[in-house]
PyMOL commands that place a pseudoatom at each C-alpha (Angstrom):
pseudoatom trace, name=CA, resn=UNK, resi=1, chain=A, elem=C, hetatm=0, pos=[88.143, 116.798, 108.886]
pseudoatom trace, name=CA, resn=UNK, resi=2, chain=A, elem=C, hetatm=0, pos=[85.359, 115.687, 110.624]
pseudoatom trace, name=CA, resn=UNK, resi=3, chain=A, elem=C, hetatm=0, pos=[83.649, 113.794, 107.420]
pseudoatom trace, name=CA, resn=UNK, resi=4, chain=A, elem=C, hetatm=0, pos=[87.327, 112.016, 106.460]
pseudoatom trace, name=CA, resn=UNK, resi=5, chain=A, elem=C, hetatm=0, pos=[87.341, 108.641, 105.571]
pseudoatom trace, name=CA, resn=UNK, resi=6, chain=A, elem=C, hetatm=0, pos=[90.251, 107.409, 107.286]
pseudoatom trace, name=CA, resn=UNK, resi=7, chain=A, elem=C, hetatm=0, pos=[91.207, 103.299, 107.756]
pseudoatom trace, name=CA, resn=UNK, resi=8, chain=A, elem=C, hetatm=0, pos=[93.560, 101.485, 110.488]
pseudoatom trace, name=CA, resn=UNK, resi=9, chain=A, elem=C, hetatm=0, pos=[94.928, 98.757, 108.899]
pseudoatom trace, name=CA, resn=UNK, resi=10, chain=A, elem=C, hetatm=0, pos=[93.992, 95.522, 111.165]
pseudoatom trace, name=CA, resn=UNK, resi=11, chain=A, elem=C, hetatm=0, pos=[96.195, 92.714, 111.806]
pseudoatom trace, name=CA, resn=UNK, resi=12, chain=A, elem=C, hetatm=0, pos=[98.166, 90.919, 114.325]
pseudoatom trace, name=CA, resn=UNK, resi=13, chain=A, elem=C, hetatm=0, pos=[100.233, 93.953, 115.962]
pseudoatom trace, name=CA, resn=UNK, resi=14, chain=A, elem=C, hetatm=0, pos=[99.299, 95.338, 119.134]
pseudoatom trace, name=CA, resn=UNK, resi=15, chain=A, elem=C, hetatm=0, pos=[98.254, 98.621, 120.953]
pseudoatom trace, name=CA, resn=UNK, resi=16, chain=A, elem=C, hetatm=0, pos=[96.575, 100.756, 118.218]
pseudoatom trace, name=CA, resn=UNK, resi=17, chain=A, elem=C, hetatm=0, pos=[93.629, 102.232, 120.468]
pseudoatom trace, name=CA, resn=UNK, resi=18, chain=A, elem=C, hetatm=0, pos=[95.727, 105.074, 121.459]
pseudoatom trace, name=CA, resn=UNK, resi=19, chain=A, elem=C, hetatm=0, pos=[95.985, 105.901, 117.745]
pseudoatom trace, name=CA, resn=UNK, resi=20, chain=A, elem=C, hetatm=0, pos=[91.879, 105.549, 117.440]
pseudoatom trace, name=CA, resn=UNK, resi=21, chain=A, elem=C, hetatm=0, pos=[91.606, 107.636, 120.321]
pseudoatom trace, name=CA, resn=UNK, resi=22, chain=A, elem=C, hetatm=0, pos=[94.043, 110.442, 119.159]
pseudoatom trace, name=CA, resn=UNK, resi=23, chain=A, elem=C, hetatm=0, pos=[92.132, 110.519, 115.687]
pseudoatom trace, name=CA, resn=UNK, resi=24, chain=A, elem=C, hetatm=0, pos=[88.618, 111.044, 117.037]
pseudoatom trace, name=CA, resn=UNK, resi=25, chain=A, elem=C, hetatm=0, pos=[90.446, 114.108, 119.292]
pseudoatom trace, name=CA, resn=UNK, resi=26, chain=A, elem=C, hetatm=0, pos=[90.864, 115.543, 115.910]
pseudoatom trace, name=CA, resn=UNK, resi=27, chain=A, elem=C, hetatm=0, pos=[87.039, 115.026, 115.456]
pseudoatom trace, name=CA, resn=UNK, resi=28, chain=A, elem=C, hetatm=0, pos=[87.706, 111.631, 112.964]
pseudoatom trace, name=CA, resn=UNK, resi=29, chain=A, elem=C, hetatm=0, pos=[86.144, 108.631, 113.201]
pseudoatom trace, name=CA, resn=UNK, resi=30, chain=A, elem=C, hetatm=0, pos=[88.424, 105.828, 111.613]
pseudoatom trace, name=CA, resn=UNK, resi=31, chain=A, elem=C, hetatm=0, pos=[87.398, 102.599, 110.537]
pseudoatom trace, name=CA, resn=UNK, resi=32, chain=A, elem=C, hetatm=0, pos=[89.601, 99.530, 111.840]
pseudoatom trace, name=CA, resn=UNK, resi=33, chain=A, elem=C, hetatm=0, pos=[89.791, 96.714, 108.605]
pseudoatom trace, name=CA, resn=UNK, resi=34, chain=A, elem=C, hetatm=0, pos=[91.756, 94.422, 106.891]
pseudoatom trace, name=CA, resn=UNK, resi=35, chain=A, elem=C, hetatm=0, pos=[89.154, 94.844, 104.220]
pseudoatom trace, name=CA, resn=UNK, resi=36, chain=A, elem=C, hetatm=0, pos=[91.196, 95.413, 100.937]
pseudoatom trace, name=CA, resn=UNK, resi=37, chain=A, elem=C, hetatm=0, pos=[88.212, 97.347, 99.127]
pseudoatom trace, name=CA, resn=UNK, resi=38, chain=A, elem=C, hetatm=0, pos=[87.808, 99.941, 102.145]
pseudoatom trace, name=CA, resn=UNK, resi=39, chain=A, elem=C, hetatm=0, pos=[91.270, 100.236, 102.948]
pseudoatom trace, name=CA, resn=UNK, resi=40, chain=A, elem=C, hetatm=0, pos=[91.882, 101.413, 98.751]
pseudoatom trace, name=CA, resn=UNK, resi=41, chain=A, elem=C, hetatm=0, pos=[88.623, 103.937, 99.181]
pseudoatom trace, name=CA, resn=UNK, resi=42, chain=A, elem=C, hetatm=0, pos=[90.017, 105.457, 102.260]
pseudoatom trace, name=CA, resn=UNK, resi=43, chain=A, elem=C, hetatm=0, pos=[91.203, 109.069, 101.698]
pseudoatom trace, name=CA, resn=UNK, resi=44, chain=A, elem=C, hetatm=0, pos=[93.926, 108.168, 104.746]
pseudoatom trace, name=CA, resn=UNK, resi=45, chain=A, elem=C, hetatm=0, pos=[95.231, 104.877, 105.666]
pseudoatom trace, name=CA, resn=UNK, resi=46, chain=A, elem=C, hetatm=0, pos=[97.256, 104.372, 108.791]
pseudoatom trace, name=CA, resn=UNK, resi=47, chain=A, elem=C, hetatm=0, pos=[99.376, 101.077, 109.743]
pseudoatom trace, name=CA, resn=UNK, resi=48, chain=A, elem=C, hetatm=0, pos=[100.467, 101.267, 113.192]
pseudoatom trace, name=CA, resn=UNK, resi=49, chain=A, elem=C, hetatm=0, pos=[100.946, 98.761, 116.004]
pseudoatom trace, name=CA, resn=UNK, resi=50, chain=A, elem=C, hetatm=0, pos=[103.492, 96.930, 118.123]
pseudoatom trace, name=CA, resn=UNK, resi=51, chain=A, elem=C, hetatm=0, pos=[104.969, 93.518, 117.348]
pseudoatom trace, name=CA, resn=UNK, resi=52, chain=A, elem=C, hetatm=0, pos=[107.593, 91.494, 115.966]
pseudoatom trace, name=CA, resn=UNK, resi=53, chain=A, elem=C, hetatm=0, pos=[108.412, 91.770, 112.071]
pseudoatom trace, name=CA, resn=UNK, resi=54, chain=A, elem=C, hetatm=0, pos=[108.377, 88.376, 111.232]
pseudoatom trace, name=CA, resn=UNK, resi=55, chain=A, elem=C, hetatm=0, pos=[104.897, 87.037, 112.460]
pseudoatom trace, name=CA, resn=UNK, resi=56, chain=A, elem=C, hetatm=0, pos=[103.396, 90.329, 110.830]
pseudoatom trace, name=CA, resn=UNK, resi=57, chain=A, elem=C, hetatm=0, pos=[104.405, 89.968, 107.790]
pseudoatom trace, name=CA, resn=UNK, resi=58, chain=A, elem=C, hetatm=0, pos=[103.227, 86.519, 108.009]
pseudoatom trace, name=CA, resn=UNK, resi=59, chain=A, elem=C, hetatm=0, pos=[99.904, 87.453, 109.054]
pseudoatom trace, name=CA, resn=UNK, resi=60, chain=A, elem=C, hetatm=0, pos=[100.112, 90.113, 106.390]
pseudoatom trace, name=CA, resn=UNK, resi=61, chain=A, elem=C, hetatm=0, pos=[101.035, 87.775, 103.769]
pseudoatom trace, name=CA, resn=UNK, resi=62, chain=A, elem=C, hetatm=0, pos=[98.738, 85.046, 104.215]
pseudoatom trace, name=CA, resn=UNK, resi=63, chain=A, elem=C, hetatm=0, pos=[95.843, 87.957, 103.297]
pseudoatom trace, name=CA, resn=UNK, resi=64, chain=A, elem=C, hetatm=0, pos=[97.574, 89.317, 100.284]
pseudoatom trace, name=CA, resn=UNK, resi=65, chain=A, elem=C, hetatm=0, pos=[97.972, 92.841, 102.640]
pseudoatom trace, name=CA, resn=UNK, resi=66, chain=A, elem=C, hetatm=0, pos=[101.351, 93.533, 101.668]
pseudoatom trace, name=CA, resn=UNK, resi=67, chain=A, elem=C, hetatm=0, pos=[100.261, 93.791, 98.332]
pseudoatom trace, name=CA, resn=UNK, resi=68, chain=A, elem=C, hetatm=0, pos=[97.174, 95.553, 98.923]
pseudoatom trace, name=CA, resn=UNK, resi=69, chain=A, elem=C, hetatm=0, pos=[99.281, 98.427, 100.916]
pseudoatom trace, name=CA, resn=UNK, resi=70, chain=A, elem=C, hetatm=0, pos=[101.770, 98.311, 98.131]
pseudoatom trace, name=CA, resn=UNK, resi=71, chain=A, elem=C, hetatm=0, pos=[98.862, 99.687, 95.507]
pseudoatom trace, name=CA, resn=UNK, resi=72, chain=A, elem=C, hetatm=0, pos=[97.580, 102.357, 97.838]
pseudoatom trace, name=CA, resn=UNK, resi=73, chain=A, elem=C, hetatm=0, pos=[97.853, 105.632, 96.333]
pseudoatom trace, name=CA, resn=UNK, resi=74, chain=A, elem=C, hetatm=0, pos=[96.367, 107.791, 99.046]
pseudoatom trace, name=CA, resn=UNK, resi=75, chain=A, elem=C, hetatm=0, pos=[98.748, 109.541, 102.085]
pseudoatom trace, name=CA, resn=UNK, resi=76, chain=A, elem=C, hetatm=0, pos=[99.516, 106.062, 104.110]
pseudoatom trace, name=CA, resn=UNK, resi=77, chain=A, elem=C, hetatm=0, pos=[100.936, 106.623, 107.763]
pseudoatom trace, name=CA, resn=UNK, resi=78, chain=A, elem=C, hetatm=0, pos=[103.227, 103.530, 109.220]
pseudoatom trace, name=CA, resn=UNK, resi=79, chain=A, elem=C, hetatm=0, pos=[103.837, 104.011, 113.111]
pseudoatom trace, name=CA, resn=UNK, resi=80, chain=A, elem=C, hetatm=0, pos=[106.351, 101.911, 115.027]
pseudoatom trace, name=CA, resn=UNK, resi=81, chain=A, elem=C, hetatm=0, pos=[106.717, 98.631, 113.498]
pseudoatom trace, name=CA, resn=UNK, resi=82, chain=A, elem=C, hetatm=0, pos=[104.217, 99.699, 110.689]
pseudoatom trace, name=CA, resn=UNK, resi=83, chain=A, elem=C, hetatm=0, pos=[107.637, 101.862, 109.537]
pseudoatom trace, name=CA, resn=UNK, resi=84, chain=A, elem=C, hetatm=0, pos=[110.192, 98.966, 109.997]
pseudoatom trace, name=CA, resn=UNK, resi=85, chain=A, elem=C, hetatm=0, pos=[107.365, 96.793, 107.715]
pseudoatom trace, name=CA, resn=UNK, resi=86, chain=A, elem=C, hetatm=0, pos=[107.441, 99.356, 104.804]
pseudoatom trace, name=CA, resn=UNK, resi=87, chain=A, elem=C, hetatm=0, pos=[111.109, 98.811, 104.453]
pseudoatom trace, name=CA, resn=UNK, resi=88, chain=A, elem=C, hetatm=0, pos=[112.933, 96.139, 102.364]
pseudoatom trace, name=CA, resn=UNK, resi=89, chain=A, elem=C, hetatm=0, pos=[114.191, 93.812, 105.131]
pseudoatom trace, name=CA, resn=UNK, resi=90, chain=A, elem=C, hetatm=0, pos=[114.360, 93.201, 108.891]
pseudoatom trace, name=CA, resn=UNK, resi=91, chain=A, elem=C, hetatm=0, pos=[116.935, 91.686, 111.119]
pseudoatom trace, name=CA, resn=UNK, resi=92, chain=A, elem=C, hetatm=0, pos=[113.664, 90.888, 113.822]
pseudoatom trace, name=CA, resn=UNK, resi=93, chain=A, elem=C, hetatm=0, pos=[113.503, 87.087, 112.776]
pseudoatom trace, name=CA, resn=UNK, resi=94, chain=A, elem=C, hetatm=0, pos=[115.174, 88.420, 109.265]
pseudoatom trace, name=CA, resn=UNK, resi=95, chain=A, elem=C, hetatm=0, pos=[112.422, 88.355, 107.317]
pseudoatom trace, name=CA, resn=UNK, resi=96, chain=A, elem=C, hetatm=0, pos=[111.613, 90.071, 103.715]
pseudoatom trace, name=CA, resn=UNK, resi=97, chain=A, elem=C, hetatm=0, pos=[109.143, 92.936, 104.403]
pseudoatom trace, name=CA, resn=UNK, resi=98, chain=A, elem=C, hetatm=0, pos=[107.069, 95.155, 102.197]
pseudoatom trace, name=CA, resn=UNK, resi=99, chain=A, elem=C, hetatm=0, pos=[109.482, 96.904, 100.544]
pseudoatom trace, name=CA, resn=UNK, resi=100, chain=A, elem=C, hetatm=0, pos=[108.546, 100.668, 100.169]
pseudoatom trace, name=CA, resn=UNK, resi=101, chain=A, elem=C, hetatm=0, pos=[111.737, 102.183, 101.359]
pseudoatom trace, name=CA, resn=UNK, resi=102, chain=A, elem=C, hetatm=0, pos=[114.705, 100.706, 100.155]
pseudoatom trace, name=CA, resn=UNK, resi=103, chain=A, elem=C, hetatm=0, pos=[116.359, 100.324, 103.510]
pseudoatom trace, name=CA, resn=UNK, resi=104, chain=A, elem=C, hetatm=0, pos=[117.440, 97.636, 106.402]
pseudoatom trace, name=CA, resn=UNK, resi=105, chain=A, elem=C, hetatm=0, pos=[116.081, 97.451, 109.595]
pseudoatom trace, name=CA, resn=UNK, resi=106, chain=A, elem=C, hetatm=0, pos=[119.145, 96.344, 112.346]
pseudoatom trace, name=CA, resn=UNK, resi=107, chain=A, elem=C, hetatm=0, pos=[118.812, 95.954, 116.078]
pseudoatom trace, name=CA, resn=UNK, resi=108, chain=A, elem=C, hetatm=0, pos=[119.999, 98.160, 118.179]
pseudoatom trace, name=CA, resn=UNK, resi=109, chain=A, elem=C, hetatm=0, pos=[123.865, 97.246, 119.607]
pseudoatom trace, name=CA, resn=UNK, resi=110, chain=A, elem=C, hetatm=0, pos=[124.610, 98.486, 123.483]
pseudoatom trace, name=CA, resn=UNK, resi=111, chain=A, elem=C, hetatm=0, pos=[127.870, 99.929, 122.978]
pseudoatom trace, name=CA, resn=UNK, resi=112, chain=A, elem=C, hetatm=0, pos=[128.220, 101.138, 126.684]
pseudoatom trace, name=CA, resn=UNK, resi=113, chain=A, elem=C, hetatm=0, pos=[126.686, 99.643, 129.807]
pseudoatom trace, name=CA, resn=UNK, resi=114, chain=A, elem=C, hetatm=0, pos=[124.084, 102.310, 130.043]
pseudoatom trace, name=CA, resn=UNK, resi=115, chain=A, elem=C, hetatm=0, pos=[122.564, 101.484, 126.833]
pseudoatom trace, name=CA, resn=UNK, resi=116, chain=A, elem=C, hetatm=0, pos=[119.371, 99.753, 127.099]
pseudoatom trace, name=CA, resn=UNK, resi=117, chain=A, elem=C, hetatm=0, pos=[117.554, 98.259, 124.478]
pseudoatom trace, name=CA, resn=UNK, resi=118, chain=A, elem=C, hetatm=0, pos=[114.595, 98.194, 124.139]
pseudoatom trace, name=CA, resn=UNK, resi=119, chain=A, elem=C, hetatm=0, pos=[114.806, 102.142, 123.450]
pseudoatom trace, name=CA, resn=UNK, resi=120, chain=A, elem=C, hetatm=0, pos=[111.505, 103.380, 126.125]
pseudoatom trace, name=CA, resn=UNK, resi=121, chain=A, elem=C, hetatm=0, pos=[111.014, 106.947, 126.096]
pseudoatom trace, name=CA, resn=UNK, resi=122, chain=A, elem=C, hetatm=0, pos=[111.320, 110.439, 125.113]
pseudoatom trace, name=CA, resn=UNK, resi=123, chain=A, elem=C, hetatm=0, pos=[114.108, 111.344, 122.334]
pseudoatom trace, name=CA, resn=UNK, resi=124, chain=A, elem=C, hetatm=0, pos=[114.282, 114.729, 120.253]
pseudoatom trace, name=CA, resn=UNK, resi=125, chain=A, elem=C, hetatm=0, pos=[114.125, 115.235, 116.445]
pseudoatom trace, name=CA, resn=UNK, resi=126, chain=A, elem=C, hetatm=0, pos=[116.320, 116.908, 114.104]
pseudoatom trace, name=CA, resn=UNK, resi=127, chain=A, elem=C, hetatm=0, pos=[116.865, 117.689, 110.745]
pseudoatom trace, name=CA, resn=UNK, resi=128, chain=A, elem=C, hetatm=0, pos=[112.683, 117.993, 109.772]
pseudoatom trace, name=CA, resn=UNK, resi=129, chain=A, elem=C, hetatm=0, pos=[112.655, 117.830, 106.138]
pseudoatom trace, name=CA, resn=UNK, resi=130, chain=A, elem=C, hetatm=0, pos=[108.913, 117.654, 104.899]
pseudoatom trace, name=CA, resn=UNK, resi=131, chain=A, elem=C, hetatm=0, pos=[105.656, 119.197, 105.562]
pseudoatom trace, name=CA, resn=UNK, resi=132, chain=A, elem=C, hetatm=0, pos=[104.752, 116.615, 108.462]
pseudoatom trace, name=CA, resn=UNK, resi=133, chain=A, elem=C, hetatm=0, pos=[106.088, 118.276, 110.657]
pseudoatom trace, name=CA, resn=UNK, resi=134, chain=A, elem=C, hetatm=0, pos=[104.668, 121.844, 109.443]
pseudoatom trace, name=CA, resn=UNK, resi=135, chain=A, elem=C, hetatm=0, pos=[104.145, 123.829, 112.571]
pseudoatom trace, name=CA, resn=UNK, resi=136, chain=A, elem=C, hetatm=0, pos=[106.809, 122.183, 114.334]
pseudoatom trace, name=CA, resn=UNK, resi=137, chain=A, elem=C, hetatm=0, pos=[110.925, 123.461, 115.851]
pseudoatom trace, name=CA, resn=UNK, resi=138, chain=A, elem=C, hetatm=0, pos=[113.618, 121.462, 115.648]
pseudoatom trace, name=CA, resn=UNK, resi=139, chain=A, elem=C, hetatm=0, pos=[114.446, 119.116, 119.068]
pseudoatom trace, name=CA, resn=UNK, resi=140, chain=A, elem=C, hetatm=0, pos=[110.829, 118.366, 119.423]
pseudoatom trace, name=CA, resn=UNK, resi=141, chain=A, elem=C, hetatm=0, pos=[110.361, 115.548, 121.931]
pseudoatom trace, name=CA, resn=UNK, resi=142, chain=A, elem=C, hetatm=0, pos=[108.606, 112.363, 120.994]
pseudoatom trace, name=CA, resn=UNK, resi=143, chain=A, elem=C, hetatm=0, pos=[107.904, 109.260, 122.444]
pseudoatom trace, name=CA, resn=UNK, resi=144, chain=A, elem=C, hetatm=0, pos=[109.782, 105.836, 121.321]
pseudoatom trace, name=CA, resn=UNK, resi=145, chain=A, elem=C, hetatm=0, pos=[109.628, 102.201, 122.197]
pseudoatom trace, name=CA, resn=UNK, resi=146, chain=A, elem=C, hetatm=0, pos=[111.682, 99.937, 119.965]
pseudoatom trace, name=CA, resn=UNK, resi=147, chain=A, elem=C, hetatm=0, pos=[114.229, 97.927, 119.924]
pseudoatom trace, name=CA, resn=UNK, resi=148, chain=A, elem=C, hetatm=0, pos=[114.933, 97.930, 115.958]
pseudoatom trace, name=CA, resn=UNK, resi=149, chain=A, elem=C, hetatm=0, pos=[115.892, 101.272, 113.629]
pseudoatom trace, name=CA, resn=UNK, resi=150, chain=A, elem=C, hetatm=0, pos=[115.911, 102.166, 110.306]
pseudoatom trace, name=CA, resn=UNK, resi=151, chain=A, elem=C, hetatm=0, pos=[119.282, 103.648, 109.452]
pseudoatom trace, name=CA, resn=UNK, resi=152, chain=A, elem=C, hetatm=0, pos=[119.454, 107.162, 107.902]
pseudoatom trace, name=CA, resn=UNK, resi=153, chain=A, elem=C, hetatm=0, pos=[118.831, 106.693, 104.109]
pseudoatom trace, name=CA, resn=UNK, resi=154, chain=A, elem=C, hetatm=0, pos=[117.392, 108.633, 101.737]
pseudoatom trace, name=CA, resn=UNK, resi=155, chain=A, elem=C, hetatm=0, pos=[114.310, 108.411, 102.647]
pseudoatom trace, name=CA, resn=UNK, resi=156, chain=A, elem=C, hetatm=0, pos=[114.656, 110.051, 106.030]
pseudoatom trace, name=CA, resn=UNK, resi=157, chain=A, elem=C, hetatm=0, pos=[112.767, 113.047, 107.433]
pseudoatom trace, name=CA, resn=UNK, resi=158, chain=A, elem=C, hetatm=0, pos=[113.557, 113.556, 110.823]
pseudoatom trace, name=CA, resn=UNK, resi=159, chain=A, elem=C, hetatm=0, pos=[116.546, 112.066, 112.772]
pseudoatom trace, name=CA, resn=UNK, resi=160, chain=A, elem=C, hetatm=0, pos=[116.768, 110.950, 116.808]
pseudoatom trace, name=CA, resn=UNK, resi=161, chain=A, elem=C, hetatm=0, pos=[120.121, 110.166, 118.182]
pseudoatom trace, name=CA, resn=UNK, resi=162, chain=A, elem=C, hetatm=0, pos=[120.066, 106.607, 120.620]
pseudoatom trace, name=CA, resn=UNK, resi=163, chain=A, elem=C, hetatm=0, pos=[123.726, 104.804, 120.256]
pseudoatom trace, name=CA, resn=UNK, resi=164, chain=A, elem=C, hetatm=0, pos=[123.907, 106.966, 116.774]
pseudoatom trace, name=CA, resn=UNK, resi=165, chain=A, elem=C, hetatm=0, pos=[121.608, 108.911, 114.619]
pseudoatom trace, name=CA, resn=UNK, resi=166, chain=A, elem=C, hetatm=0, pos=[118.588, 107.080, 112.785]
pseudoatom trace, name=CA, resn=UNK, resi=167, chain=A, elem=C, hetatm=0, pos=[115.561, 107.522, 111.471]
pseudoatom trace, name=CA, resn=UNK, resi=168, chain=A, elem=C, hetatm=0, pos=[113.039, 108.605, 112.996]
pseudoatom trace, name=CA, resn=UNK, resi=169, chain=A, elem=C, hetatm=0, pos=[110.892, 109.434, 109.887]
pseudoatom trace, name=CA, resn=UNK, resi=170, chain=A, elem=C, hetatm=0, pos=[110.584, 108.668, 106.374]
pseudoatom trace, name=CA, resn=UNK, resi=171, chain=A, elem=C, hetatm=0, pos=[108.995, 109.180, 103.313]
pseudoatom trace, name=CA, resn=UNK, resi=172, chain=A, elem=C, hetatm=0, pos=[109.014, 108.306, 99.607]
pseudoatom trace, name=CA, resn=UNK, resi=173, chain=A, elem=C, hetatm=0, pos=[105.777, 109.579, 97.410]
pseudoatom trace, name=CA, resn=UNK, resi=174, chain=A, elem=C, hetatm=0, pos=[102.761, 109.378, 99.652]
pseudoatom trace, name=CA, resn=UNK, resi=175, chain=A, elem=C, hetatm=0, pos=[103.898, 106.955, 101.935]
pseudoatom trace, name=CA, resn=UNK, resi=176, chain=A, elem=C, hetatm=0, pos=[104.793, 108.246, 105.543]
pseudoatom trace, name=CA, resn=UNK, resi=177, chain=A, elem=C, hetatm=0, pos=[106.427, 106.734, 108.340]
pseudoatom trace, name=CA, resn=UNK, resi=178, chain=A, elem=C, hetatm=0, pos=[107.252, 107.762, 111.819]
pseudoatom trace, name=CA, resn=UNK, resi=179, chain=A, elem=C, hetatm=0, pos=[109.321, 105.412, 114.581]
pseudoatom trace, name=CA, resn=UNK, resi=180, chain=A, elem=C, hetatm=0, pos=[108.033, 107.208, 117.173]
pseudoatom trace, name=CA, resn=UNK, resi=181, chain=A, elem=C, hetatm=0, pos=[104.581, 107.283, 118.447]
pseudoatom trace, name=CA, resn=UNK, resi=182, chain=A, elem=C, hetatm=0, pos=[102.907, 110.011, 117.457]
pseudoatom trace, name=CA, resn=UNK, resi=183, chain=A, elem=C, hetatm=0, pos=[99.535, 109.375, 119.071]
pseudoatom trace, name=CA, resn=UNK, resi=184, chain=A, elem=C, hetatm=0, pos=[101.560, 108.977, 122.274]
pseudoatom trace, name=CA, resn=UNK, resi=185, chain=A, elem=C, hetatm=0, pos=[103.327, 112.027, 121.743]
pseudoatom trace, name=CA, resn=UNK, resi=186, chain=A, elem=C, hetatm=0, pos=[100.791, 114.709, 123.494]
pseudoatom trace, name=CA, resn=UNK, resi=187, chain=A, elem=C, hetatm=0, pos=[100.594, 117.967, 121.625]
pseudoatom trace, name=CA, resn=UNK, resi=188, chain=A, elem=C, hetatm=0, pos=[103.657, 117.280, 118.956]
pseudoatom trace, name=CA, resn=UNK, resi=189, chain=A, elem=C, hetatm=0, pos=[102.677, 114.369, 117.759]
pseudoatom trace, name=CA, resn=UNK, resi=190, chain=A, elem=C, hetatm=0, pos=[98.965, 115.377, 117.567]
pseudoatom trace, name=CA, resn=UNK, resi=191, chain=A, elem=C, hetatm=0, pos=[100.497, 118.220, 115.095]
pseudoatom trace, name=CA, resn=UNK, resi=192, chain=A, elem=C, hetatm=0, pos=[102.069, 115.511, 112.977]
pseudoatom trace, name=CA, resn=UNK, resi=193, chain=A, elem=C, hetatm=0, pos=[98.499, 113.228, 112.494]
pseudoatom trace, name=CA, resn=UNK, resi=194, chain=A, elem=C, hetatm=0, pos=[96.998, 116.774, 111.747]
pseudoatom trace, name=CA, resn=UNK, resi=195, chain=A, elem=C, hetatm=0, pos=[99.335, 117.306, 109.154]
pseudoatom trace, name=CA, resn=UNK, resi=196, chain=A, elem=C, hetatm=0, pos=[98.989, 113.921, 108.167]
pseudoatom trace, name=CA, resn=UNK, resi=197, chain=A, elem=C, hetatm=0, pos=[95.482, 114.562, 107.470]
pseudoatom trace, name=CA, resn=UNK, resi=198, chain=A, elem=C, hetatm=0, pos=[95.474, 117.518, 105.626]
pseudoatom trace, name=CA, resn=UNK, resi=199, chain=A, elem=C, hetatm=0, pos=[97.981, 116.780, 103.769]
pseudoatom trace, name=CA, resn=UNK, resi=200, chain=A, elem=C, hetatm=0, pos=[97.704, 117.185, 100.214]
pseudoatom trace, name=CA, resn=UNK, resi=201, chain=A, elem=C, hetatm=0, pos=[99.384, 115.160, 98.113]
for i in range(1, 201): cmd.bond("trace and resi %d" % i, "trace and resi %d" % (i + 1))
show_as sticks, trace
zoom trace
């Protein structure tokens, strides 16, 4: 994997060392760019960060991104908020988003007093239903922070269960998406960007 030409997609969301870092631990050396040339050449693109929906797509606008991740054709990876992006619409300052995945993204509602929101922290999967998770047993834990979901659709790969079930993964043709954090995920999630890599699509 070591000679894989693999792109982070750069713009205004947070916190995507960790996911450089995890990458070169599987021996790749990714490129960070908003460059829309290198990002189509890549064998792998991955969109990850942390932010808020309607200043990224915004940011992503304003540099015709969203349409330049809309033409990819090679495996794409959205983490966190690169997931809620892909989908049609978010309530986070209710903006239009990319529109991959035909699907809403809501806040999450505290229906008891011990519901806390933002969601921090470990959660298990269920229902795996593709080859990203290859390798891996149902009730795997991963790690979350979020305090917006995709709702189950059809679409959705893996569940978690916080106030009700959700998405915690999607896919439609060779776009992937995970809520959780994979490269924050220790050994499971470092399966899932392996897979992600050698997938073949």
């Amino acid at each position: 994997m070591g000679n894989m030409n693999v792109a982070i997609l750069k713009y205004n969301a947070g916190n995507i060392f960790s996911v450089i870092n995890s990458l070169r631990r599987l021996g790749v050396d990714p490129v960070l760019t908003d460059d829309s040339a290198t990002l189509k050449a890549a064998d792998r693109v991955l969109f990850p960060g942390q932010g808020e929906a309607s200043t990224a797509m915004a940011y992503l606008k304003e540099r015709g991104l969203d349409k330049v991740i809309k033409s990819l054709r090679q495996p794409v990876l959205g983490i966190c908020i690169g997931q809620q992006l892909l989908c049609r619409h978010s309530e986070e300052g209710d903006v239009d988003c990319i529109g991959i995945f035909d699907a809403d993204v809501r806040k999450f509602k505290p229906t008891r007093h011990e519901d806390k929101v933002p969601v921090m922290g470990w959660n298990s999967l269920y229902d795996l239903n593709d080859g990203l998770f290859k390798g891996l047993d149902e009730g795997e834990h991963v790690y979350f922070i979020h305090s917006y979901y995709v709702p189950l659709c059809e679409n959705t790969i893996a569940k978690a269960d916080y106030i009700h079930p959700y998405s915690a993964a999607l896919r439609k043709d060779n776009f992937f998406t995970t809520q959780f954090h994979p490269e924050k995920s220790g050994d499971v999630g470092e399966t899932i960007i392996r897979n992600f890599l050698e997938m073949n699509i």
